[in-house]
C-alpha positions, -999 to 999 in steps of 0.1 A, spaced: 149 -42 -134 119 -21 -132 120 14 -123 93 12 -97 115 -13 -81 146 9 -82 126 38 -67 115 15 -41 151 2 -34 163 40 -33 136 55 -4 147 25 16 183 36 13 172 72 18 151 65 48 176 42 67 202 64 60 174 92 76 166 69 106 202 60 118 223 93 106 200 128 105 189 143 74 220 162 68 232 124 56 206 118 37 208 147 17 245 144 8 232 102 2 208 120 -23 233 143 -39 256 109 -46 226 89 -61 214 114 -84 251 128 -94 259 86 -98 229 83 -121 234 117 -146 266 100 -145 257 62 -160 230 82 -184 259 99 -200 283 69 -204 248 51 -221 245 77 -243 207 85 -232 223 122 -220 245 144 -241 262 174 -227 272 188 -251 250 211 -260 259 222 -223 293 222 -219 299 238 -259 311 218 -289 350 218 -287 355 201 -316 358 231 -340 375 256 -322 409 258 -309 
């Protein structure tokens, strides 16, 4: 899928979410999606986090 498409898809979620439950709600909507996608970037291997979180591997 293309990304403009998914963009597109996502401000139509935002905005309905705006219309029928305040911007408060589409905020914490906006929060999810973005915390959602970091997420599926990491599990693809595109993000690595370790050089954020430390290399564990050689200390104890």
């Amino acid at each position: 899928m293309k990304m403009s498409t998914v963009g597109l898809f996502v401000g139509l979620l935002l905005g309905a979410v705006l219309v029928f439950e305040g911007f408060g709600a589409m905020l914490i909507v906006a929060l999810f999606g973005a915390i959602g996608y970091v997420a599926a970037k990491v599990m693809e291997g595109e993000i690595d986090l370790n050089h954020y979180l430390g290399n564990r591997s050689g200390r104890r």
